[in-house]
Every structure is written in structure tokens, then in C-alpha cells.
C-alpha positions in Angstrom: -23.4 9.7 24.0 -21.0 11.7 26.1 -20.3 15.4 24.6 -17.2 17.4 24.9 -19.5 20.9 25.1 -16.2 22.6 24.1 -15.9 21.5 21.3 -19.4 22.5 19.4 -20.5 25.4 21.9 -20.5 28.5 20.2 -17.5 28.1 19.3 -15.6 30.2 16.6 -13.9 33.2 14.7 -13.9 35.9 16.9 -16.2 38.0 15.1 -18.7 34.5 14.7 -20.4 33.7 17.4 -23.7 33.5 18.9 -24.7 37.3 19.4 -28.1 35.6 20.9 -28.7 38.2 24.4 -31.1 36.5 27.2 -34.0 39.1 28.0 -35.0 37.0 30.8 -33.9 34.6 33.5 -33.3 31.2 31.9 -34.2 27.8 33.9 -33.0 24.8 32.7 -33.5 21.3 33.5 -30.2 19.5 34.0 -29.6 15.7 33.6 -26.6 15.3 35.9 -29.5 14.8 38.4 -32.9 13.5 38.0 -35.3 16.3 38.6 -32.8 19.4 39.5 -33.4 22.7 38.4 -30.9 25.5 38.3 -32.2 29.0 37.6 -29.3 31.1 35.2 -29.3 34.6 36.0 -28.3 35.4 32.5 -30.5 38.4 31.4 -28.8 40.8 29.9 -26.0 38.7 29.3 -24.8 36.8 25.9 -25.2 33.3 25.0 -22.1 31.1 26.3 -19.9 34.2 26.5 -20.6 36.0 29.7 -21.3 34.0 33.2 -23.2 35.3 36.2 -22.5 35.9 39.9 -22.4 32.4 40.8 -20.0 31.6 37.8 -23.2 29.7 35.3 -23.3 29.9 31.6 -25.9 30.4 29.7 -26.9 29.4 26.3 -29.1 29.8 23.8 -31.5 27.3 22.3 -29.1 26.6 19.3 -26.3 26.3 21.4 -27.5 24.4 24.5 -27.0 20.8 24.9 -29.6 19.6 27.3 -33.0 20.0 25.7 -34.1 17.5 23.8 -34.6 18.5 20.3 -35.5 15.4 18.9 -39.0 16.3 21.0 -39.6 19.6 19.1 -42.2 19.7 17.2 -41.5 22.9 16.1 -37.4 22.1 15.1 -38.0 22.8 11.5 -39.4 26.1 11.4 -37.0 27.4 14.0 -34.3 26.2 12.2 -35.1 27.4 8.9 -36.2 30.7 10.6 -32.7 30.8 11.8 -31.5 30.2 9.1 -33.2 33.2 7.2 -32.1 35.5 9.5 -28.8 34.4 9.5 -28.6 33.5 13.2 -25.4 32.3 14.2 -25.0 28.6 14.0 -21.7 27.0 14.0 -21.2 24.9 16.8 -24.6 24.4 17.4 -27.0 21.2 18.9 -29.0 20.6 15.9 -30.4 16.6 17.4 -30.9 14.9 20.5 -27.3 13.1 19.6 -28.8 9.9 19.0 -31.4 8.4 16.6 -34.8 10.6 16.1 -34.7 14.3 15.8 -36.5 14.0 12.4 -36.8 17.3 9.8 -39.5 15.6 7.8 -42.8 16.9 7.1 -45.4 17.2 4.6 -44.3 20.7 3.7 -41.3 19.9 1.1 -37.8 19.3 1.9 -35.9 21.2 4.1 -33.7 24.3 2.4 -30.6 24.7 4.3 -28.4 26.0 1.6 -25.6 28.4 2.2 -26.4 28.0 5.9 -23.0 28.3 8.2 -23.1 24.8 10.3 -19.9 24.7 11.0 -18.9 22.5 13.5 -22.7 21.3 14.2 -23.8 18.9 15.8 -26.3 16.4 14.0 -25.4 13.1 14.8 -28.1 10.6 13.9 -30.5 12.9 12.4 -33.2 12.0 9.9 -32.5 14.7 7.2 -33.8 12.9 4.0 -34.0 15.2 1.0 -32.9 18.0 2.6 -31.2 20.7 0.3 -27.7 22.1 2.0 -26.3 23.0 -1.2 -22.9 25.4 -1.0 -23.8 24.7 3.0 -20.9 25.0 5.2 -20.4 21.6 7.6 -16.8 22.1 8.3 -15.8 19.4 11.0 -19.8 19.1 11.9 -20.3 15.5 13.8 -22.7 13.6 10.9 -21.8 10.8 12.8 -24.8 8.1 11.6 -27.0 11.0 10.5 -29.3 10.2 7.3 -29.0 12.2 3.7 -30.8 9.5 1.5 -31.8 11.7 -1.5 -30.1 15.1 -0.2 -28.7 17.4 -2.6 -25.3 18.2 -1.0 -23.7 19.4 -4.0 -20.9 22.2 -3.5 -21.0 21.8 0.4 -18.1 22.3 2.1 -17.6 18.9 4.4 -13.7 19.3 5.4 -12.8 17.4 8.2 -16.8 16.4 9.1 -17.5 12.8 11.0 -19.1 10.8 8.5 -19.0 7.4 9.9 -21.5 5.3 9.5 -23.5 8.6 7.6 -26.2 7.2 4.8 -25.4 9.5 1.7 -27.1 7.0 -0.8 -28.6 8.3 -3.6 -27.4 11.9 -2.9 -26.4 14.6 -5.0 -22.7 15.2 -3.9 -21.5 17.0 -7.1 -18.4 19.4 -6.4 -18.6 18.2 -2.7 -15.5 19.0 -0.5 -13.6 16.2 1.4 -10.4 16.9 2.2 -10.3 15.5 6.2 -13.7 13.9 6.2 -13.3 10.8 8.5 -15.2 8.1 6.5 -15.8 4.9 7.2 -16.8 1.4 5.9 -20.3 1.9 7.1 -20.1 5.3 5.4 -22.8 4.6 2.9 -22.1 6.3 -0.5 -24.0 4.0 -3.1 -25.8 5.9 -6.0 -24.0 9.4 -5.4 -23.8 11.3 -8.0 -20.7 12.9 -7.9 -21.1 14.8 -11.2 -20.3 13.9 -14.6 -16.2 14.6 -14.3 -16.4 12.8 -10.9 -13.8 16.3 -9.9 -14.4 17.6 -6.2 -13.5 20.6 -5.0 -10.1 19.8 -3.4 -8.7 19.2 -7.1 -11.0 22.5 -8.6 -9.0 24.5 -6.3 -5.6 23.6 -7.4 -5.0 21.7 -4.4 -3.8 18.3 -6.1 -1.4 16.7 -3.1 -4.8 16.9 -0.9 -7.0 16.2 -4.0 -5.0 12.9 -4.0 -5.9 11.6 -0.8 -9.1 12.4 -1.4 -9.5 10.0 -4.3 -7.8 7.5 -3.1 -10.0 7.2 0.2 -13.1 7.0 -2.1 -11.4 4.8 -4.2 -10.4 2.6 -2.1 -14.6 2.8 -0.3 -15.7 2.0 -3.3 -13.5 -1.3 -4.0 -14.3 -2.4 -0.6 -17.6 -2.3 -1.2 -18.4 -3.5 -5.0 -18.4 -0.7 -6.8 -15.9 -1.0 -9.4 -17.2 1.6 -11.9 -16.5 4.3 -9.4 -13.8 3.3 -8.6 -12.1 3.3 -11.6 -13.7 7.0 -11.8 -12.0 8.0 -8.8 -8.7 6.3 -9.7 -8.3 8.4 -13.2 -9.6 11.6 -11.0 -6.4 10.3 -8.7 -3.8 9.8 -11.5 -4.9 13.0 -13.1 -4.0 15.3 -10.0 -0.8 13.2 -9.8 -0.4 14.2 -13.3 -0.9 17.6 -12.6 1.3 18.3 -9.4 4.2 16.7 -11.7 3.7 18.5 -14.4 1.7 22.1 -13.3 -0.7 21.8 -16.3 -4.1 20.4 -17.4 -4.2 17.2 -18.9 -3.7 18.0 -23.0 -6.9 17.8 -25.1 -5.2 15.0 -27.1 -5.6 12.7 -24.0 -8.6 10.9 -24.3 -11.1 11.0 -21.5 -12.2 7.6 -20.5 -14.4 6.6 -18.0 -14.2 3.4 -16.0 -17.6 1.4 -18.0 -14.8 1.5 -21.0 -11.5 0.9 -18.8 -13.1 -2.1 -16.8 -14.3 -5.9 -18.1 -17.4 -6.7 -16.8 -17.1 -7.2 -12.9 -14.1 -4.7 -12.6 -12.1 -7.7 -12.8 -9.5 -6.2 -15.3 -8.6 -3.2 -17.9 -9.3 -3.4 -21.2 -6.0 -3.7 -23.1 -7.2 -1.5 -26.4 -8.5 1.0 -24.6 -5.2 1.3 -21.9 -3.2 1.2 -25.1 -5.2 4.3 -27.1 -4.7 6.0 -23.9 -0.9 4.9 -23.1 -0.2 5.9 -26.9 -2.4 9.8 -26.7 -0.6 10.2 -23.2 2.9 9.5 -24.7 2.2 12.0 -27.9 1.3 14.7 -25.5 4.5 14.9 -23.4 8.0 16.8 -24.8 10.7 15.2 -26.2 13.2 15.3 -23.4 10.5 13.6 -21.5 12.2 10.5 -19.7 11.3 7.1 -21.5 11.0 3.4 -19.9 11.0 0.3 -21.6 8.7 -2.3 -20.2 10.2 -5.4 -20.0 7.7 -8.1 -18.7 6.5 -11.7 -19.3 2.8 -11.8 -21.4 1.3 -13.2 -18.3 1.8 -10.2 -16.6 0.1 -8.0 -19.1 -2.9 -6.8 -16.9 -0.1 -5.9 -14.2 1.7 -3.8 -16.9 -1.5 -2.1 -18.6 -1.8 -0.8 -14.9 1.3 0.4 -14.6 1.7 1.9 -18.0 -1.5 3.6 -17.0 0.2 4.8 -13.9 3.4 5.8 -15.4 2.1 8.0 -18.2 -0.3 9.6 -16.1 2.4 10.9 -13.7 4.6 12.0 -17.1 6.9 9.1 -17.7 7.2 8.5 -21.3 6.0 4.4 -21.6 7.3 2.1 -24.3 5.3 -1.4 -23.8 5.3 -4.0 -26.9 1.6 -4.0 -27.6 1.3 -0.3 -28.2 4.4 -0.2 -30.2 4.6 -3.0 -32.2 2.2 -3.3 -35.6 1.8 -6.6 -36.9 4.5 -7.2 -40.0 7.0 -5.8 -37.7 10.3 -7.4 -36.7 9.6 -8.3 -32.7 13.7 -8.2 -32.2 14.5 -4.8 -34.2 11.5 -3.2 -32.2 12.1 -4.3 -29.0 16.2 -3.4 -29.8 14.7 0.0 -30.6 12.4 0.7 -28.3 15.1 0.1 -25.4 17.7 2.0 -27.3 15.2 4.7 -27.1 14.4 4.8 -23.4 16.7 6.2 -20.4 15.2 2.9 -18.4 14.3 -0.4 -18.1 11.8 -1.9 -15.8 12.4 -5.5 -15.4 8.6 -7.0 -14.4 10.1 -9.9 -11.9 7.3 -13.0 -11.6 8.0 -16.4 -11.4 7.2 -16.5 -15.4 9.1 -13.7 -16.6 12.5 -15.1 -15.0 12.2 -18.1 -17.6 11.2 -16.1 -20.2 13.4 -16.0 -23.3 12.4 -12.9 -24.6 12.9 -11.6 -20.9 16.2 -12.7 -20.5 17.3 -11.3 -24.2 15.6 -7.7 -23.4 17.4 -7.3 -20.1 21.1 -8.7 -21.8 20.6 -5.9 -24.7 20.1 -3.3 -21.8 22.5 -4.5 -19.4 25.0 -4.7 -22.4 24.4 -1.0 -23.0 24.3 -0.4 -19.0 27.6 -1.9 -19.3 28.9 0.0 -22.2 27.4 3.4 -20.3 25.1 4.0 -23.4 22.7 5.6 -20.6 20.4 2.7 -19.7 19.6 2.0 -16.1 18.0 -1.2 -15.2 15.2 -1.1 -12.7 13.9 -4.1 -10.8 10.0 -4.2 -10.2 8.7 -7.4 -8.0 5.3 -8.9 -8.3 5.4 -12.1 -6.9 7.7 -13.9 -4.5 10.4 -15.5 -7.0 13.9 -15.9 -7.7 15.7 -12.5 -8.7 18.1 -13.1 -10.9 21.9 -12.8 -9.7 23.0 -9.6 -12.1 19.9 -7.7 -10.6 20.2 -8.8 -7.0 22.6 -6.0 -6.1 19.8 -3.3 -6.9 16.8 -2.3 -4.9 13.3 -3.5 -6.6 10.2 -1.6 -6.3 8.1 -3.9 -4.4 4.4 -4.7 -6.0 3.4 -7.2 -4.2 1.1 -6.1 -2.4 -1.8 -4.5 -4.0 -2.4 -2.7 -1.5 0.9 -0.6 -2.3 0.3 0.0 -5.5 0.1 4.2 -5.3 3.3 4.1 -2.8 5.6 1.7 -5.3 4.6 3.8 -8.1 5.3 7.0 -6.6 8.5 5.5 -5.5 9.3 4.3 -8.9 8.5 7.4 -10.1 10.8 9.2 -8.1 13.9 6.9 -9.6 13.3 8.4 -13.1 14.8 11.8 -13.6 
């Protein structure tokens, strides 16, 4: 593995760096050619900062590259001495920068907590149970290291290389992410992120970056089976959407749900009645003046439009969909008449089943008769599935759903349409 020594060597603040001073002549075996041996003439001098007459750095042990730490057999003690006397570390050469430089040992795991390792180097080490809690990794290279059973939780791990990391079974509660480069081989099963699945991006205020946070852990998660966290990381998403719209916590009428009682069994779809308590608690909680939609949709589309409701609400649009609003006993056509009388919009759900739909087509003539009649109703197109739009809505630009993929983007979009 090729090293850009720039990038890790003692390298930091100006007031944080290596104040490591060489009390003797250093010699150091260099593997640029088998067997060479260059003398530094750094006594005196300070690691990395100050070169001798013939122009040679010198570094310290933390901060050189060449020796092989993987052959230490002293590693862990030095390291923990170091970091009990708060020796300078960011930047430094913590493995051999491949697999085997191992901090295992009979003697317990390894307490690195609060240590500064910003910007460390510890690609493919073996640091099983090892506690780094509140530790500082900022942009440290983690690249294939090994954290099965670490407690991690409140670490700081913005911008780190995690691919191909093993986190499983770690403790990553409160964790920060914002940057982190992870990958599909990033392993993350059996984290526990803590109860509230929040992480420090969103603790902080910091929604917009919150946001991508979730969504790249979200998105891990589906890829790889996990639909329970998933869903987790999907409300933790829509909440902080929720929150940069409308600068306040979520309202204590809201219920909380987690995603065991928002997903079937398999994560194949939501459960209506609980999408429906929460659609109905979310609408209660928002003022009056709130923008409404009416969502006009073919039944066959419901588990799109529980989604979308979801969505909607959560971002502070005011959500009128039939199965929440109508009781049974109730008129369907003075409801439905009602409920689009009451709403600013209408979302017209396009599918290939919804365009021969009868109660479809009589929903969108009430509100393009009021469109018409500039009673305030706008029409807004929303395509699912490759079908025929209908002629009256052809003229307008649809949100395009049709790729799942898209989802967060056509929302936001959508979103953005609704004043």
C-alpha cells in the first residue's frame, strides 16, 4: 500500500503537533532499497518539523512510516502510555498498513477513549473490543480495520475511510458521520446505534447534514437486508427533514414509531393502521394555515401513498388520504367533495390503474372544475409507472416516482411546489 506521508505526518493545528525532540542520532532502515541505512542527524531537533544539514526529516516513533508496527510486541503499552500522557497523535502510523498489527492481549480491552487520533492511520488493524469512546478519528484511514465488539459510542468519525471496516456488533451510540466514506463492504450488522437511533450530526442542530447521514445508512442497510434499521434510519431522516422545515422538535402528540411496527414481516411494506395513526397525530399537530393536499390515487397504489403521506407530513404538508379520513357510515362522495374543497392541492397518483379509475377521474373533474372556477385548487401530477397521462394534465410537469431510487429527490421536489 502506497502512502501519501503528507497527508498523516504530523500533520495539524498549529499549536497540535508532535512536540516529540530526538536526544540522539536516529538511524533508520529505509525500504526504498533493500538493506540501506541512513543515519538522521536530528538530535536536538523536533519530530517532522525541523530537517538537518543534509536536508533529512526526522520522525518520531508515532509518526514515522517505515517501521513495522505490526512486529511490536510492545504496541499496546506504548500506545496506551501515549495515550496517558497525552502525547500527540493525530496523524500518526498506528499499523503496518495492511493486515496484522493486532492490540489483543490477555490483559482486557484496549482503553483509547478521549484519545486525539485524528487523521491516524490504522488501516487493517485488529482492534476487537477496544473502547475509543468520545475518541477523536476525524478523517483517520480505517480502511479494512476490525472493531467487532468496540464501544465507539460518541466518537467523532467525520470524514474517516471506512470501507470495507468490520463494525459488527459495536456500540456506535451518538457516533458522528457526517463525511465518513462507507462502503458496501462497510460491515455494520448488530450496531447498536442507541435506542432513538439520533447521531450526533442531528444532536447538534445540523439537520441538512443530519440528512445525508441517514440516508447513507439507510440506504447500507436496504442493500444489505436489514429492513428494521432501515426503517429506523428513514424516520431519523424524515424527522430532520421535518425539522429544517419547520425549526422545531417534533410535537409530543406525534407518536414515536419504530420500524418492528411500521414494517410487515420481511420489510416488504408499511402497515396501513399504523401510517394512518401517525398521518392523522402528524396532521393535528401542524397550524391551521398549514398547506393541505388531497391524495388522489387508485387503491392499488395504497402502499405507494402510505409512503408518501408519510413523507409529506413529516416535512409539514397537511395530508388528506381517504383511509384516514373517512369512518365507515360515511358518504365516500360528500367526503371526498370535502376533503378536496379543503385542500390548496391535489396530487393526482398517475399508474396505469388509476387512469381507469372512476373514482379517479370524478376526484380530479371536481378539482379541475374548481381549478377552473379559481376556487384555489392546483392540480399536481405525480407518475409511478410508465402510462398514459391523461390529456388535461399533459401540459403540467409531474413529479417523477418511478424510480425508487428517487424517492427523497421527487419528494423534496414536490415539496417545494406547495407553498
Amino acid at each position: 500500500m502506497e502512502l501519501d506521508e503528507s497527508k498523516y505526518i504530523n500533520k495539524g493545528l498549529g499549536q497540535q503537533r508532535c512536540d516529540f525532540t530526538f536526544l540522539v542520532d536516529e538511524q533508520v532502515n529505509l525500504v526504498e532499497k533493500v538493506g540501506s541505512v541512513r543515519v538522521f542527524s536530528t538530535r536536538g531537533k523536533k519530530c517532522g518539523l525541523e530537517r538537518d544539514a543534509n536536508g533529512i526529516q526526522g520522525y518520531c516513533y508515532w509518526h514515522e512510516t517505515n517501521p513495522d508496527k505490526a512486529q511490536d510486541p510492545e504496541l499496546r503499552k506504548r500506545l496506551e502510555a501515549a495515550v496517558q500522557q497525552k502525547v500527540y497523535l493525530g496523524g500518526a502510523f498506528l499499523s503496518g498498513g495492511g493486515p496484522g498489527t493486532r492490540y489483543l492481549d490477555s490483559s482486557g480491552p484496549l482503553n483509547l477513549s478521549g484519545a486525539n487520533l485524528q487523521g491516524a492511520f490504522l488501516a487493517g488493524a485488529y482492534l476487537e473490543g477496544t473502547i475509543l469512546k468520545g475518541t477523536n478519528l476525524r478523517e483517520s484511514n480505517l480502511m479494512s480495520a476490525w472493531f467487532d465488539s468496540a464501544d465507539l459510542s460518541g466518537s467523532d468519525l467525520t470524514g474517516a475511510h471506512l470501507q470495507n471496516t468490520d463494525f459488527g456488533y459495536s456500540s456506535m451510540e451518538g457516533v458522528e458521520l457526517f463525511g465518513a466514506e462507507i462502503s458496501r463492504g462497510t460491515q455494520l450488522e448488530g450496531i447498536y446505534w442507541g435506542d432513538d437511533y439520533m447521531l450526533a450530526t442531528e444532536r447538534g442542530g445540523r439537520f441538512d447534514c443530519a440528512v445525508a447521514v441517514y440516508r447513507t445508512l439507510k440506504q447500507h442497510s436496504r442493500d444489505n437486508g436489514d429492513y428494521q434499521t432501515a426503517g429506523e434510519f428513514y424516520f431519523r431522516e424524515m424527522e430532520c427533514l421535518r425539522k429544517q422545515r419547520q425549526g422545531e422538535m417534533p410535537p409530543s402528540s406525534i407518536p414515536k414509531i419504530s420500524s418492528r411496527d411500521l414494517y410487515s414481516d420481511g420489510g416488504s411494506g408499511l402497515r396501513y393502521n399504523v401510517v394512518l395513526d401517525y398521518i392523522r397525530a402528524a396532521n393535528a399537530s401542524l397550524a391551521r394555515e398549514t398547506p393541505g393536499v388531497f391524495l388522489c390515487h387508485s387503491s392499488s397504489d395504497k402502499p405507494f401513498i402510505r409512503r408518501l403521506g408519510m413523507a409529506l407530513v413529516t416535512n409539514g404538508v397537511r395530508v388528506w388520504v381517504d383511509e384516514a379520513e373517512i369512518l365507515i357510515g360515511e358518504s365516500l362522495i360528500e367526503k371526498i367533495e370535502s376533503g378536496i374543497l379543503g385542500s390548496k392541492y391535489l396530487i393526482a397518483v398517475l399508474s396505469n390503474d388509476s387512469i381507469t379509475s372512476q373514482w379517479c377521474a370524478e376526484e380530479l373533474r371536481i378539482a379541475m372544475a374548481h381549478q377552473i372556477a379559481q376556487k384555489g385548487i392546483n392540480v399536481l401530477p405525480v407518475l409511478i409507472e410508465e402510462c398514459e397521462i391523461p390529456g388535461f394534465l399533459q401540459e403540467k410537469r409531474y413529479a417523477d416516482f418511478r424510480n425508487a431510487d428517487d424517492f427523497d429527490k421527487a419528494v423534496a421536489e414536490l415539496c417545494a411546489a406547495i407553498q
